[in-house]
MDAnalysis code that builds the backbone (N, CA, C; Angstrom):
import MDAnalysis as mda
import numpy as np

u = mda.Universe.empty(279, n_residues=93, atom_resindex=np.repeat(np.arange(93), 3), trajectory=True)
u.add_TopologyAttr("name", ["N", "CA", "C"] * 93)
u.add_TopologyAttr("resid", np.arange(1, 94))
u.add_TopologyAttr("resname", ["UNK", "UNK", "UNK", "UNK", "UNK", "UNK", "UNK", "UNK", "UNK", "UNK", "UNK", "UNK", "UNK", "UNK", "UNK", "UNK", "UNK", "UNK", "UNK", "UNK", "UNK", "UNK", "UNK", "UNK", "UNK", "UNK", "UNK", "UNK", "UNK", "UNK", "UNK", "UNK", "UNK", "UNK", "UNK", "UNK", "UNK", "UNK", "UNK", "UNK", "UNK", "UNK", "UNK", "UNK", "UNK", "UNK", "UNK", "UNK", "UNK", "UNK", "UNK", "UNK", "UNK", "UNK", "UNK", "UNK", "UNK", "UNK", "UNK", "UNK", "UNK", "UNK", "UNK", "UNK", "UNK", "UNK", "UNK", "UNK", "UNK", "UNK", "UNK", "UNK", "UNK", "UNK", "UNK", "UNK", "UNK", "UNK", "UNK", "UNK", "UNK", "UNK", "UNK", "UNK", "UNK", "UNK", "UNK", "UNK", "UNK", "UNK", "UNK", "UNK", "UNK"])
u.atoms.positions = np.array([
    [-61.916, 39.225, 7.502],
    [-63.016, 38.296, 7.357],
    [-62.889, 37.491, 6.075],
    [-62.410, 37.994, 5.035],
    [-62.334, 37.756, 3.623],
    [-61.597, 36.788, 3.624],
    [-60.259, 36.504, 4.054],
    [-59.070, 36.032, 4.199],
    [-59.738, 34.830, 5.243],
    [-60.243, 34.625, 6.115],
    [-60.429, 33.516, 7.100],
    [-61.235, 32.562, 6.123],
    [-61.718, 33.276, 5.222],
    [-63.381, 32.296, 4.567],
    [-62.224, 31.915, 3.722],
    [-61.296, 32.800, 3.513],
    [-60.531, 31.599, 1.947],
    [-59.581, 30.648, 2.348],
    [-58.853, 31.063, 3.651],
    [-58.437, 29.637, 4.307],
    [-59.452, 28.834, 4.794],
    [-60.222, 28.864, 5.346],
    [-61.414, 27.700, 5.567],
    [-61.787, 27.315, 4.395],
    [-62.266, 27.608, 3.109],
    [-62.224, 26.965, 1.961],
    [-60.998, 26.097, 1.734],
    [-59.811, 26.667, 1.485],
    [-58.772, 26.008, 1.680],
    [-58.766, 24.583, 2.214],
    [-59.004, 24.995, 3.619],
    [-58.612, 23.536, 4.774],
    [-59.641, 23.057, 4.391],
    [-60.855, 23.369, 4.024],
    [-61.734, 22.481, 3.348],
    [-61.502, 21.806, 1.850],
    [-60.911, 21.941, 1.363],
    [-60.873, 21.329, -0.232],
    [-59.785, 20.580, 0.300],
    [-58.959, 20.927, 1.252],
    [-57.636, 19.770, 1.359],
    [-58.188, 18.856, 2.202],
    [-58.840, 18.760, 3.548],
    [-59.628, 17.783, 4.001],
    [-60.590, 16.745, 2.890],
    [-61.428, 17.619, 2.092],
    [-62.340, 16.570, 1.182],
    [-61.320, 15.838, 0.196],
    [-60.210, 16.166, -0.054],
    [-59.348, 15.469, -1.243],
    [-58.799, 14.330, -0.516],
    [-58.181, 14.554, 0.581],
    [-57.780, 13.754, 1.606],
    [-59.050, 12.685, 2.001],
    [-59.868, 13.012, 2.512],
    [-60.738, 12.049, 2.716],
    [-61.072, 11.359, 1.432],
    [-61.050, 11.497, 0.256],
    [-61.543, 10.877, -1.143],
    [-60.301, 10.073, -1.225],
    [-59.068, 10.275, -1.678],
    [-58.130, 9.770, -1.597],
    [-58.482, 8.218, -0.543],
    [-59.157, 8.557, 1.164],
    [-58.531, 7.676, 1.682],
    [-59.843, 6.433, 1.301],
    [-61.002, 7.144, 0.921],
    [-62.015, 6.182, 0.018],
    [-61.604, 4.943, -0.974],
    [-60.897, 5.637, -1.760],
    [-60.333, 4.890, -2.612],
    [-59.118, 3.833, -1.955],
    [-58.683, 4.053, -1.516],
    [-57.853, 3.358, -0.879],
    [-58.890, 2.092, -0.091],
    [-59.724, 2.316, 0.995],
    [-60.825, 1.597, 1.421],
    [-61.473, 0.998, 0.148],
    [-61.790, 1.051, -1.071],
    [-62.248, 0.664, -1.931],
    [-61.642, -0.652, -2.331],
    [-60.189, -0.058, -2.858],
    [-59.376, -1.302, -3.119],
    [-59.171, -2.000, -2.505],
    [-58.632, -1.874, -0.673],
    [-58.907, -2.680, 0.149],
    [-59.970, -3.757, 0.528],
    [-60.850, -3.436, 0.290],
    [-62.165, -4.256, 0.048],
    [-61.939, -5.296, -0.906],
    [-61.757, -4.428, -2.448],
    [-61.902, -5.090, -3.673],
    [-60.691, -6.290, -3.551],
    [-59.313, -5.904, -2.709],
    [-58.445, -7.110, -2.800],
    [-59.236, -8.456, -1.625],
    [-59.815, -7.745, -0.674],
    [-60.051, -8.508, 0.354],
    [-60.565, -9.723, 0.011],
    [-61.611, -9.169, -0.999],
    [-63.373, -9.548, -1.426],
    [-63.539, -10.329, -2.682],
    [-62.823, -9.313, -3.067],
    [-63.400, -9.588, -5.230],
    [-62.230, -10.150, -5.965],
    [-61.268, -9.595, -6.157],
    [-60.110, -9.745, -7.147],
    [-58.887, -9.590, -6.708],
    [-58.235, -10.457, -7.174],
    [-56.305, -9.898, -6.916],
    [-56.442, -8.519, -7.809],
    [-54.796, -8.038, -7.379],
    [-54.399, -7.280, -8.300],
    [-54.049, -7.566, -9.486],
    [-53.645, -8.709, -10.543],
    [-53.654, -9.074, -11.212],
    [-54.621, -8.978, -11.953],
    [-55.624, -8.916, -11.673],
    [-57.738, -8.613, -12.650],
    [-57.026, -7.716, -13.246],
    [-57.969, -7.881, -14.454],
    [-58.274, -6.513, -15.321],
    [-59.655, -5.328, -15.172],
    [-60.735, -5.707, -13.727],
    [-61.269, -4.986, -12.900],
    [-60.617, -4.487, -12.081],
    [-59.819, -4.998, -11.877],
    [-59.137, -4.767, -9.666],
    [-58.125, -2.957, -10.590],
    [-57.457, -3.360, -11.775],
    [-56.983, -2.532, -12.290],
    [-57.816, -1.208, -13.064],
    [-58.545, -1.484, -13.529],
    [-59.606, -0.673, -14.385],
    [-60.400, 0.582, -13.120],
    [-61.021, -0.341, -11.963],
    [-61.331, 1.060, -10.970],
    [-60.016, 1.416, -10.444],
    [-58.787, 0.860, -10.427],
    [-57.924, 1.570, -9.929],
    [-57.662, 3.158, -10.468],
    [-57.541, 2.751, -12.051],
    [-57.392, 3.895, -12.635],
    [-57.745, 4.735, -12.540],
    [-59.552, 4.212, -12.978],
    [-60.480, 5.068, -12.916],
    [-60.523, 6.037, -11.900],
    [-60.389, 5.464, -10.425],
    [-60.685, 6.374, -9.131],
    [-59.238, 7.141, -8.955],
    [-58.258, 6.650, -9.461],
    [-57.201, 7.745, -9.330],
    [-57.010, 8.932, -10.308],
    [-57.570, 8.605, -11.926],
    [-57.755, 9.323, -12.781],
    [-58.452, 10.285, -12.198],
    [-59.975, 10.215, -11.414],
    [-60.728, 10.617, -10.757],
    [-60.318, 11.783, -9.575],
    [-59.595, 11.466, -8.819],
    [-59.109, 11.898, -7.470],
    [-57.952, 13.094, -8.539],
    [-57.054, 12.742, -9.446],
    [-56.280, 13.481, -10.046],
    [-56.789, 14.770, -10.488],
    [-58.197, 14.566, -11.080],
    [-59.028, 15.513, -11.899],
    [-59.501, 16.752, -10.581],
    [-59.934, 15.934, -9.795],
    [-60.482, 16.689, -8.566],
    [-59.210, 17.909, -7.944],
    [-57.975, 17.136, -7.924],
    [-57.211, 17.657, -7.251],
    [-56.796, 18.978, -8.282],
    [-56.632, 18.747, -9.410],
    [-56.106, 19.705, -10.549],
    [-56.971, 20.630, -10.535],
    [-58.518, 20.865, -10.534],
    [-59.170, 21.573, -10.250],
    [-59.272, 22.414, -8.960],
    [-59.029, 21.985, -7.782],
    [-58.625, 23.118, -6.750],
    [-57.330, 23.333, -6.825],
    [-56.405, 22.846, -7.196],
    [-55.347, 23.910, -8.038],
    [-55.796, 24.885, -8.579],
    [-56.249, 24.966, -9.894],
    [-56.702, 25.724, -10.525],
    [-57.316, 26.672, -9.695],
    [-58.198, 26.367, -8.725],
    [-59.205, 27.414, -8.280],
    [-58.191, 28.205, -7.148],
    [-57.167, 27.718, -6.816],
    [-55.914, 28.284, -5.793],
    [-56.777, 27.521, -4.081],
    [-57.552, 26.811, -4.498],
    [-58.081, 26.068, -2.725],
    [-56.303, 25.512, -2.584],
    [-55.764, 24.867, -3.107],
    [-54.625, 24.365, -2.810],
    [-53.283, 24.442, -3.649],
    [-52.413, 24.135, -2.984],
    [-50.914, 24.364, -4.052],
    [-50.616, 23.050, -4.676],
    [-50.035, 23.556, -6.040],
    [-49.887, 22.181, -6.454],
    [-48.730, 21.106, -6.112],
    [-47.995, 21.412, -5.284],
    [-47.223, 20.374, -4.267],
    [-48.027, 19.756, -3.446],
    [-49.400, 20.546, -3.068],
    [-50.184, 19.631, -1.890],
    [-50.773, 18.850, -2.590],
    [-51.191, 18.512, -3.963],
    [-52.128, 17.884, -4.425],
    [-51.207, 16.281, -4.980],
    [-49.979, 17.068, -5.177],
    [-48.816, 15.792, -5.482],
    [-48.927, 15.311, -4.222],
    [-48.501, 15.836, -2.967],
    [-48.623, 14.774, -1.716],
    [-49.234, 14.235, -1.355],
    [-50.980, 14.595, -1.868],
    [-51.793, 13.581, -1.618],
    [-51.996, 12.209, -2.561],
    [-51.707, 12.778, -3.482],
    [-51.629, 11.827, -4.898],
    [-50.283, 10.056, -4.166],
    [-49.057, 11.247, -3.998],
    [-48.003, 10.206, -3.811],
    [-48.071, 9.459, -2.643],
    [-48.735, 9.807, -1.812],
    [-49.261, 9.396, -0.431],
    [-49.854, 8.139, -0.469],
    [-50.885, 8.092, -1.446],
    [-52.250, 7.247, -1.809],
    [-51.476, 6.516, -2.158],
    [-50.617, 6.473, -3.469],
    [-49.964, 5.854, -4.267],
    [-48.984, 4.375, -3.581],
    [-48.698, 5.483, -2.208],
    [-47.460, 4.923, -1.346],
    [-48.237, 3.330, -0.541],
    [-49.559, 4.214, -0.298],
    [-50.289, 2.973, 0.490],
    [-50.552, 2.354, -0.393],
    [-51.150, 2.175, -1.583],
    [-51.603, 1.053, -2.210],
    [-50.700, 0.415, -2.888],
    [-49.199, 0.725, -3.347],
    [-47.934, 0.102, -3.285],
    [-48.335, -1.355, -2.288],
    [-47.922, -0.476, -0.570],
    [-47.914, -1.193, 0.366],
    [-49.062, -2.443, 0.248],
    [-50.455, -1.831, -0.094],
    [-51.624, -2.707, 0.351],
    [-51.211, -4.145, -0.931],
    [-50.624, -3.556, -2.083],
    [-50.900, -4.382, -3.384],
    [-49.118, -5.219, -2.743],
    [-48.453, -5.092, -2.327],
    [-47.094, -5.818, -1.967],
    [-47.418, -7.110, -0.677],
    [-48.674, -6.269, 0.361],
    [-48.758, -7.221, 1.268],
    [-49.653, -8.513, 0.432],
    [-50.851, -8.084, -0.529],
    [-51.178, -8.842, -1.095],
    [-50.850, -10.071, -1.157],
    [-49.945, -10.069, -2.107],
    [-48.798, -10.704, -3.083],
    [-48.129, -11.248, -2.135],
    [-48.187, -11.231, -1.334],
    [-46.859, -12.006, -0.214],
    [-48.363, -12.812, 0.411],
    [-49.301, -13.181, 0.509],
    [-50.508, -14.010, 1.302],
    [-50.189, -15.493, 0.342],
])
């Protein structure tokens, strides 16, 4: 019983990181759509911020063992990978 509740914690802290991650991503998407190139010194400033953010989150269920810290890099480099992509298609409009 013990063991099921700590993988369901588990798949839960990796689902909510994952879903935050894909927030931010929707965020910037917006913010390029809407507000600012990537070039701003806003468009850059919440970038940070929400990845600084998402980083902190993730290091902490490390810490707590909800997740390994290779999973928290894959979500990190993942994010990273799309907003590469989102900030390249940009730049080519």
């Amino acid at each position: 019983m013990a063991s099921e509740m700590i993988i369901d914690h588990k798949e839960k802290a990796n689902a909510l990181l994952k879903a935050d991650a894909a927030k931010i991503l929707k965020l910037i998407k917006v913010q390029m759509d809407n507000l600012t190139m990537p070039q701003c010194p806003l468009y850059e400033e919440v970038l940070d911020t929400q990845m600084f953010g998402l980083s902190r989150e993730i290091d902490f269920a490390v810490r707590l063992g909800l997740i390994e810290e290779t999973e928290g890099k894959a979500i990190l480099e993942e994010l990273e990978r799309e907003l590469s992509m989102l900030h390249e298609a940009s730049v080519k409009k």
